[in-house]
Each structure stands twice: as structure tokens, then as C-alpha cells.
C-alpha positions in Angstrom: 82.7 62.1 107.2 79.8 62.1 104.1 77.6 64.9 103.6 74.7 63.9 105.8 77.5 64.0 108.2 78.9 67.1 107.7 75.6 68.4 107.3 74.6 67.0 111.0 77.4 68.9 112.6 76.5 71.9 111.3 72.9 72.1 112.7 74.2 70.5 115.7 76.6 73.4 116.5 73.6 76.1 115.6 71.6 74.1 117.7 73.8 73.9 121.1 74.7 77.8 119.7 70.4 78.2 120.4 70.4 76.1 123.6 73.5 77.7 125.2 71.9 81.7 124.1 68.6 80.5 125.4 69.7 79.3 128.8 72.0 81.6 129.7 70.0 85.0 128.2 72.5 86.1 126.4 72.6 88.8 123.8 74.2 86.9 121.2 72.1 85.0 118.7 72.5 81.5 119.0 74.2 81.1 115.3 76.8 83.1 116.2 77.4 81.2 119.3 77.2 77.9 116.8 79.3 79.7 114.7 82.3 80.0 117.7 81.7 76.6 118.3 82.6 75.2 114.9 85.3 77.4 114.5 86.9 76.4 118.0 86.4 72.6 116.6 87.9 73.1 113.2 91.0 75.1 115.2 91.5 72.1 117.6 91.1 69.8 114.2 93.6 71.5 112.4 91.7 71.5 109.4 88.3 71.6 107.5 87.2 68.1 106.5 86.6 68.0 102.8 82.7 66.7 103.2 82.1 69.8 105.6 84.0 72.2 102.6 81.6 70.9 100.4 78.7 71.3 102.1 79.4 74.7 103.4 80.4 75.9 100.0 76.7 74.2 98.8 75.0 76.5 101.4 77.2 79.5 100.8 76.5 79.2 96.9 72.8 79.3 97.3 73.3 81.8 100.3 70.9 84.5 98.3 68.0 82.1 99.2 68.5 82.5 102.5 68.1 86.4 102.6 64.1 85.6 101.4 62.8 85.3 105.0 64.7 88.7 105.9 63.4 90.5 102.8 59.9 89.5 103.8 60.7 90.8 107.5 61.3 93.9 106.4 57.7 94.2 103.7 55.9 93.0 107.1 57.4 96.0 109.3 57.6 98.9 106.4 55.6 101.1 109.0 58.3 101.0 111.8 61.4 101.4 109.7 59.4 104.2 108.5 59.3 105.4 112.0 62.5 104.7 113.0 64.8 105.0 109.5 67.0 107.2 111.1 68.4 105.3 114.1 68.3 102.2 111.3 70.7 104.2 108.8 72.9 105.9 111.0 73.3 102.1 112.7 73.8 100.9 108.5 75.7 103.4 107.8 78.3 103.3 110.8 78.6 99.6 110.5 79.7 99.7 107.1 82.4 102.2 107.7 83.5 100.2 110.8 83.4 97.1 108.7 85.8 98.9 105.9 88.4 100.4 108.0 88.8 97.1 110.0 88.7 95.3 107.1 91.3 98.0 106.0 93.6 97.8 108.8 93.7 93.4 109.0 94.8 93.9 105.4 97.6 96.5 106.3 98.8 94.1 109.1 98.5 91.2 107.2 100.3 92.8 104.2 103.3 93.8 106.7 103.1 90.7 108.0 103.8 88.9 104.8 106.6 91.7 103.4 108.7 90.9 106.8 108.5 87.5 106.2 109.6 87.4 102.5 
């Protein structure tokens, strides 16, 4: 698989991600959806070809680039997280805490895990 390739399968999984959030309504954001997909492909694979490692770690290193559009999105609506800054922090706020002790506890496990094995 070459880079073009690789590249191509990516897109292609965001894109069915977009169809299948689209047709169906759902919630999710199509990425995410893509996202699944890709995963569910590289678990039935076994493996992550090099040529998609490659690419992804291209994107991933020039991932700051991608955080422009969303930084413009938020100078475009100043006025209404000015309104609503309050439901948007506690939302920040309680993520992040959820993210940490999640992140906390999958470490814990996995750390147990490994000390029972060894």
C-alpha cells in the first residue's frame, strides 16, 4: 500500500463515517464513525500497514494546523460563548476531570495487569 493509498483509505473511512451519520441522523459526527471503522479494519488486519503509519504520523505531526478552522469558529461566535461561558466551562471543566480519572483508572488496570503477568 503507498501513501496515496493509505491516504485514500483514510478519507474513505471519514467519508462512509459522514454518509452513514447523515443517513441514519445520528448524533455522532461522522469522523468518529470513520474513526470506528478504521479501527474495526486495522483489528480484523491484525496490524497497521507501514504506508498508513506513515501517513497518519504525517497528519498527527502537523495536527496544530488543523485546530486553525476551530480557532476561527470560536473569534466568529465571541458573542455567544460570552452568553453562554458558563454551561461551556462547567462542560470543559467536567470533561477534563472525567478524561483524567479514566485515563487514571486504564493506567491502574493496565499497570496490575502487567505486575500479574511478570
Amino acid at each position: 500500500m503507498g501513501i496515496l493509498a493509505s491516504i485514500t483509505v483514510l478519507l474513505v473511512c471519514q467519508l462512509i463515517g459522514e454518509t452513514i451519520a447523515k443517513v441514519w441522523a445520528l448524533p455522532i459526527p461522522g469522523p468518529v464513525i470513520g474513526m470506528v471503522l478504521l479501527f474495526t479494519g486495522l483489528v480484523i488486519r491484525r496490524g497497521l500497514p507501514a504506508d498508513l503509519e506513515k501517513s497518519a504520523g504525517f497528519l498527527l505531526s502537523h495536527l496544530s494546523l488543523l485546530f486553525i478552522p476551530a480557532g476561527t469558529g470560536v473569534v466568529v461566535h465571541a458573542k455567544l460563548i460570552a452568553q453562554e461561558w458558563l454551561p461551556i466551562s462547567t462542560a470543559l471543566l467536567a470533561g477534563t476531570a472525567i478524561t483524567i480519572a479514566v485515563t487514571g483508572l486504564t493506567m491502574t488496570v493496565l499497570l496490575r495487569r502487567r505486575s500479574k503477568r511478570a
